[in-house]
C-alpha positions as CSV (number, residue, x, y, z in Angstrom):
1,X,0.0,0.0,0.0
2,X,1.0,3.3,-0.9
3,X,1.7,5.4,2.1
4,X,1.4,9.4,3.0
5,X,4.8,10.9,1.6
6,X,4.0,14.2,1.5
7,X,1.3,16.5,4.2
8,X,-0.2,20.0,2.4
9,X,-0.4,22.7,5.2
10,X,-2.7,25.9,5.2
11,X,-2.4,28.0,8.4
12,X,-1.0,25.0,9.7
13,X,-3.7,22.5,9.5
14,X,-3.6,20.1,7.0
15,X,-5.3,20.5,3.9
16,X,-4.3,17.9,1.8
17,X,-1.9,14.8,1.7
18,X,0.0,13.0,-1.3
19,X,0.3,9.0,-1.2
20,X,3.4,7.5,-3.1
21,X,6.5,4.6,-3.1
22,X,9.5,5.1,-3.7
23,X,13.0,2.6,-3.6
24,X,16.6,3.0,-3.8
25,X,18.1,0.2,-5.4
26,X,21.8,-0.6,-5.9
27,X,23.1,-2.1,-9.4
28,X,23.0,-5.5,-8.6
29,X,19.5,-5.0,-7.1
30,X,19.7,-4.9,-3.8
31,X,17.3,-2.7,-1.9
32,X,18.6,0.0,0.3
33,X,15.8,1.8,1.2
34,X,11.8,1.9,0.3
35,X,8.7,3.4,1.7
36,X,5.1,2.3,0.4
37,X,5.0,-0.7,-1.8
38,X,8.8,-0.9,-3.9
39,X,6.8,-3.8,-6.1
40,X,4.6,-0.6,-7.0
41,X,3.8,-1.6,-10.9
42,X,3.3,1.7,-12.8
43,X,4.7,3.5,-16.0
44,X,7.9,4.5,-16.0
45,X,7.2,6.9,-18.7
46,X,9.8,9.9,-19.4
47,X,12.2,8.7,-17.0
48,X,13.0,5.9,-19.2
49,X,14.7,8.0,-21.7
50,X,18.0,7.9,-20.9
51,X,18.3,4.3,-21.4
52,X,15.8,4.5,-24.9
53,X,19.1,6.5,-26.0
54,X,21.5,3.9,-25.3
55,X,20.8,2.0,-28.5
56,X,21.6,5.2,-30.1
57,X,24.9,5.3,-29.2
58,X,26.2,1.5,-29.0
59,X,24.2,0.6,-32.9
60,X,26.7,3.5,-34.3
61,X,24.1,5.9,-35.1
62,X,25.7,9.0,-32.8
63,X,29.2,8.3,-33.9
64,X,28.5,8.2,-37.3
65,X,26.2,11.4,-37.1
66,X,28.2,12.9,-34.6
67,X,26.2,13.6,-32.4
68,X,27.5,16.1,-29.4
69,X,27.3,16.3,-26.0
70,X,24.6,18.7,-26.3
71,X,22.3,16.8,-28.5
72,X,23.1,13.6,-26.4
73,X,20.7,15.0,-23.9
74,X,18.5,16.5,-25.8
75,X,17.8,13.1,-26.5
76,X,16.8,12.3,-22.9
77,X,15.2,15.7,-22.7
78,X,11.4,16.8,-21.6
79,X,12.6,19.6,-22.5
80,X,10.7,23.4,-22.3
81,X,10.7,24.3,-25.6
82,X,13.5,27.1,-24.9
83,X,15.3,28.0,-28.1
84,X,18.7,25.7,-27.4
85,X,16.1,23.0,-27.4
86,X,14.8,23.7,-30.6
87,X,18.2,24.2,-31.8
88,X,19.6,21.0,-30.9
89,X,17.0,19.1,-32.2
90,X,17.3,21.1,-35.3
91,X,20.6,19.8,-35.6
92,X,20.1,16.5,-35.0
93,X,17.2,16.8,-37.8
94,X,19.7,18.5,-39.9
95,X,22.2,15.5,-39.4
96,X,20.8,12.6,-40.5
97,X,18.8,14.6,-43.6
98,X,15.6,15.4,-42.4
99,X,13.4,18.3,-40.9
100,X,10.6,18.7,-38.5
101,X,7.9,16.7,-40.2
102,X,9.5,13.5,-39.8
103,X,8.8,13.6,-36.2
104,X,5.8,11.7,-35.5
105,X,5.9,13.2,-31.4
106,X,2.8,15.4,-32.1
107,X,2.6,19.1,-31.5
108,X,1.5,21.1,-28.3
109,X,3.0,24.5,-27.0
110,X,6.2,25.0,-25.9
111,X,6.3,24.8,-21.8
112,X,8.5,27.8,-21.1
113,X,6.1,30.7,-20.8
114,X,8.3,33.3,-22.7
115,X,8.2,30.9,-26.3
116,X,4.8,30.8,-25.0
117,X,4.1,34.1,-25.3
118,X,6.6,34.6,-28.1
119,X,4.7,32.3,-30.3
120,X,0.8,34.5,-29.3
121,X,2.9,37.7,-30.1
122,X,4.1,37.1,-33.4
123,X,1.6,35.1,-34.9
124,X,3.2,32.0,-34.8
125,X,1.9,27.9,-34.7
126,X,3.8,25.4,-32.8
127,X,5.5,22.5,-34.4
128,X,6.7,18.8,-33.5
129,X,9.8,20.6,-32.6
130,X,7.9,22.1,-29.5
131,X,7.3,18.9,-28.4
132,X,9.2,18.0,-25.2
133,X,9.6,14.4,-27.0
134,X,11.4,16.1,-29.5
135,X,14.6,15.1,-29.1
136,X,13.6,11.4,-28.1
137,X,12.3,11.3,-31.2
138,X,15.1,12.8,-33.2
139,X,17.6,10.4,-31.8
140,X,15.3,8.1,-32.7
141,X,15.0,8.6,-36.7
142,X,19.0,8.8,-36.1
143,X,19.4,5.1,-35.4
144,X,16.3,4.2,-38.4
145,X,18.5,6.2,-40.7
146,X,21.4,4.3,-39.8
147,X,19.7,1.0,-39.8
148,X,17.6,2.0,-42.9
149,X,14.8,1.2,-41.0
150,X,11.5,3.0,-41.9
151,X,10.9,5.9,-40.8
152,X,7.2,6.7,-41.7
153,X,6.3,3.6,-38.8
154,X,8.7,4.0,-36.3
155,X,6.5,4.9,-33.1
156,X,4.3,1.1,-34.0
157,X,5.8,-1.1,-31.2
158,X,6.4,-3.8,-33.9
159,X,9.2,-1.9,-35.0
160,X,12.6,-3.0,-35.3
161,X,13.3,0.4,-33.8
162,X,11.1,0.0,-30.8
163,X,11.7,-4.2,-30.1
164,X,15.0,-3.1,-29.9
165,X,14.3,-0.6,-27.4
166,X,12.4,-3.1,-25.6
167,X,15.6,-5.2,-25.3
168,X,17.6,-2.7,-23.9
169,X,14.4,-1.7,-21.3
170,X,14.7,-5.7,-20.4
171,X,18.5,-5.8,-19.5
172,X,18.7,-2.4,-17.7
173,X,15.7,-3.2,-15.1
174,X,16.4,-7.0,-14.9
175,X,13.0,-8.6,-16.2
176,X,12.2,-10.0,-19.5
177,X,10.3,-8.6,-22.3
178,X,7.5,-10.8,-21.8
179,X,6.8,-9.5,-18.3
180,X,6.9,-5.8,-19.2
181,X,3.5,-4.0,-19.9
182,X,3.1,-2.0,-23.0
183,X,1.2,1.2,-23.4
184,X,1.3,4.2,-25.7
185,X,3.0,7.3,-24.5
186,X,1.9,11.0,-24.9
187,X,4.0,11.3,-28.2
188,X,2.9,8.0,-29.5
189,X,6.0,5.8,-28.9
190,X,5.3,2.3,-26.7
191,X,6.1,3.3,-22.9
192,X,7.4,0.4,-20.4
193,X,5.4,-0.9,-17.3
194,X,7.8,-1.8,-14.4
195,X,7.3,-2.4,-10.8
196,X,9.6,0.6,-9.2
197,X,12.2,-1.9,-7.9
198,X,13.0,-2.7,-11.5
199,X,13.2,1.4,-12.6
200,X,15.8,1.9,-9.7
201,X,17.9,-1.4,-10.9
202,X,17.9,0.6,-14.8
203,X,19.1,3.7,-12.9
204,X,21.2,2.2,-10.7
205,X,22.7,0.5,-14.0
206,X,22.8,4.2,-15.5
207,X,25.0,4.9,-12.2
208,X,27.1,1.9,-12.3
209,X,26.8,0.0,-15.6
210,X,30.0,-1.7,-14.8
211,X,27.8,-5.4,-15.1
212,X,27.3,-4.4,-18.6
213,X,30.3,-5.0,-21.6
214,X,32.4,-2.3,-22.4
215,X,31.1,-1.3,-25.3
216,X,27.6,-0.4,-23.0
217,X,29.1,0.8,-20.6
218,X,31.3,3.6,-22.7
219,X,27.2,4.6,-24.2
220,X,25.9,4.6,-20.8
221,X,28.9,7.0,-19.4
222,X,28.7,9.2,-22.3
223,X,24.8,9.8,-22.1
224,X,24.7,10.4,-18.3
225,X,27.6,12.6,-18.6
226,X,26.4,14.3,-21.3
227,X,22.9,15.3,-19.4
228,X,25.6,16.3,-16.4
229,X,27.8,18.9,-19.1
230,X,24.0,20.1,-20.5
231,X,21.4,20.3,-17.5
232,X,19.1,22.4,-19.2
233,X,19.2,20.5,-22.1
234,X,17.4,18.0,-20.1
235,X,14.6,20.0,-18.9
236,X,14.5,23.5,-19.0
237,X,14.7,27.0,-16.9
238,X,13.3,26.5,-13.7
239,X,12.9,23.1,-13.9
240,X,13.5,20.5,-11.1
241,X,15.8,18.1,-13.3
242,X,17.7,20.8,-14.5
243,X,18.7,22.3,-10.9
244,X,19.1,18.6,-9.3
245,X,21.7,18.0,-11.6
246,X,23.2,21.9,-11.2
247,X,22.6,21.5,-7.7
248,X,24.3,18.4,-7.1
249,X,27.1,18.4,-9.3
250,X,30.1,17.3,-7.1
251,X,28.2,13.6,-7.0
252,X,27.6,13.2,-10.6
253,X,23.8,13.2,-9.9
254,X,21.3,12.3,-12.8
255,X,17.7,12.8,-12.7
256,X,14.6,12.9,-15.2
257,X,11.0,12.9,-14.4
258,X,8.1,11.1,-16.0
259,X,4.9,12.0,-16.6
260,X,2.0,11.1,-13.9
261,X,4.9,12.3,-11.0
262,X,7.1,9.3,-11.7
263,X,10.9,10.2,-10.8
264,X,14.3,8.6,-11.1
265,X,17.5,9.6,-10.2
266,X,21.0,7.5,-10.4
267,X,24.0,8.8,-7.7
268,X,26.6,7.5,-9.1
269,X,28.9,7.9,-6.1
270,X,27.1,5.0,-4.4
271,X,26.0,3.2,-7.4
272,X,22.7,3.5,-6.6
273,X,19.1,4.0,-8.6
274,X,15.7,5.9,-6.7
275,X,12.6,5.3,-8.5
276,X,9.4,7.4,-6.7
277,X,6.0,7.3,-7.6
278,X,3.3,9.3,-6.4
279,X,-0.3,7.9,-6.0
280,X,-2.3,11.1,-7.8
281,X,0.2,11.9,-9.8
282,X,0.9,15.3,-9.0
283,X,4.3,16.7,-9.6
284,X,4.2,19.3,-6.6
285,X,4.6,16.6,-4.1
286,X,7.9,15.4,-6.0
287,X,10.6,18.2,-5.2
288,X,10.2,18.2,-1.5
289,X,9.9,14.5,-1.4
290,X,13.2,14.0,-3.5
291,X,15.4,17.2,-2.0
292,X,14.3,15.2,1.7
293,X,15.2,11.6,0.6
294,X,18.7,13.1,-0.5
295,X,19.2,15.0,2.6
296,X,18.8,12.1,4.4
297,X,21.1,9.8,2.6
298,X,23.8,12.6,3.4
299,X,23.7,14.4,0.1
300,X,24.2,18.3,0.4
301,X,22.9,20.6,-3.1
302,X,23.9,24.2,-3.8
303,X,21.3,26.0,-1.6
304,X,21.0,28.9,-4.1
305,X,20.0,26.8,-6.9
306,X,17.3,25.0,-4.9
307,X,16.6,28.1,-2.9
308,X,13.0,28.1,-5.2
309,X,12.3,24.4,-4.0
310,X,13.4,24.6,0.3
311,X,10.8,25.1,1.2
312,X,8.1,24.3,-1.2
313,X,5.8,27.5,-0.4
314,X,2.1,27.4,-1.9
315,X,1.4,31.1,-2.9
316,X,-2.0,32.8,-3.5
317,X,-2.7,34.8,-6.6
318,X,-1.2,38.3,-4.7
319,X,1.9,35.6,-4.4
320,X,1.4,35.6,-0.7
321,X,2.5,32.6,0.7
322,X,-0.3,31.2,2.3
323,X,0.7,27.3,3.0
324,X,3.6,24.6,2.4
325,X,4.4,21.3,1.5
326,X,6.1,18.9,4.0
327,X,8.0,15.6,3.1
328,X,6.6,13.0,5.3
329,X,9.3,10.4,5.6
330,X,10.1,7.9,8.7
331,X,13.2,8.1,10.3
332,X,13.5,4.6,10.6
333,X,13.7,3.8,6.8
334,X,17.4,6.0,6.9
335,X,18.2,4.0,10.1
336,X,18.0,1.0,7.8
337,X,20.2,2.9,5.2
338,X,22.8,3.5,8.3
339,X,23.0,-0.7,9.8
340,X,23.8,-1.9,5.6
């Protein structure tokens, strides 16, 4: 059972409270730590991008585009629609021979408010390349260009593109194909249901992917330390990904958020993998749950970077604040952490 992570205070009564799980896992999948249900089965959604790009690198495809650093984790992005977003997809596009209508993500405004209000201003419709799938699905056409795979299908999970994915899914979280759930993802690409102790064993394999050969392991070093060189890359201005990563630097932190508030993040200092969940699915309840589990654990952030998230105030339209939201973890599950 899913259990209260997070209490919403108004004048100091409670208002509201957020159910979730969440599990840290270490890369031969051990569990560390967990509170609620770590067999939580759920979709793993955005946060699986990281390892969808893995393929991309170890099938060829970014060496023989070259592909940067940059456009690396653009790749793993959600990103805001900020103009080095669209830019770096634009290049990937421009790579392999191919524009804007090849990407079959679907269109929806950009998330950063200024493009927002750039695009009303001047007239303008958004494109795929507004997409915050965008890049997935760049890097994507990249290794069905390479193959010479087709490209007008690639999003049908019978794909050789997307089995392929699959595979890669299967020997990150430790489970095999046939036991992974398919659905269809916001941009119209199959997305992966795992119980969260699996998620953490892919992300604790993105921290240490020392069980993998060499040739996987190089990928998986160069992605995550790509999305470390190019933060906002992988999410945006003002965005929780993008600060974790700024904010906790010195460890070599990765993080990337999934849609319906799922969470991962590897530390790589430990070799370790979290995977969080929570139950409604609102994203408010995530910063404050993450930025506490991390304290706990010992880990320290740039306080000025997550000055906007410590503590997570709930304003009023005059931008009074008027309430907070309080982490709501046990002691005991750190004591745990402490005795290993």
């Amino acid at each position: 059972m899913a259990s209260i992570v997070a209490r919403v205070y108004r004048n100091q009564m409670v208002e509201s409270v957020h159910y979730g799980d969440w599990v840290i896992v270490d890369h031969e999948g051990r569990i560390i730590a967990w509170q609620g249900d770590p067999h939580l089965r759920t979709f793993i959604r955005s946060a699986a991008k990281p390892i969808q790009a893995v393929p991309i690198v170890t099938e060829g495809a970014a060496d023989r585009f070259r592909l940067t650093d940059s456009e690396l984790a653009v790749i793993c992005s959600s990103h805001s629609g900020e103009p080095e977003h669209l830019a770096a997809v634009s290049s990937i596009l421009a790579k392999i021979g191919l524009d804007h209508k090849a990407l079959r993500c679907g269109v929806h405004p950009p998330r950063d408010p200024q493009q927002q209000q750039l695009l009303i201003r001047t007239g303008a419709e958004p494109n795929e390349l507004h997409n915050n799938c965008s890049g997935k699905h760049a890097g994507m056409l990249a290794l069905c260009v390479h193959k010479g795979w087709d490209l007008n299908t690639y999003t049908d999970p019978g794909h050789p593109l997307q089995q392929m994915i699959l595979s890669y899914i299967s020997e990150f979280c430790g489970a095999s194909a046939d036991t992974i759930s398919l659905g269809i993802d916001g941009c119209g690409v199959p997305v992966f249901g795992l119980a969260l102790v699996e998620m953490a064993l892919a992300w604790a394999r993105l921290a240490d992917p020392s069980r993998f050969s060499p040739q996987w392991a190089v990928a998986v070093e160069w992605i995550t330390l790509s999305m470390r060189r190019h933060p906002n890359l992988v999410a945006g201005s003002n965005r929780l990904c993008t600060d974790l990563m700024r904010a906790f630097r010195p460890c070599g932190l990765v993080a990337k958020a999934g849609a319906e508030a799922v969470y991962c993040i590897a530390l790589p200092d430990r070799g370790w993998g979290l995977a969080l969940k929570i139950a409604d699915g609102s994203s408010r309840a995530i910063a404050p749950v993450v930025l506490a589990i991390l304290s706990r654990l010992g880990y320290s952030g740039d306080r000025k970077i997550l000055s906007q998230y410590q503590p997570a105030v709930i304003y009023n339209h005059h931008r009074q604040p008027v309430g907070e939201i309080v982490p709501d973890l046990s002691e005991a599950i750190f004591e745990r952490v402490v005795h290993q």
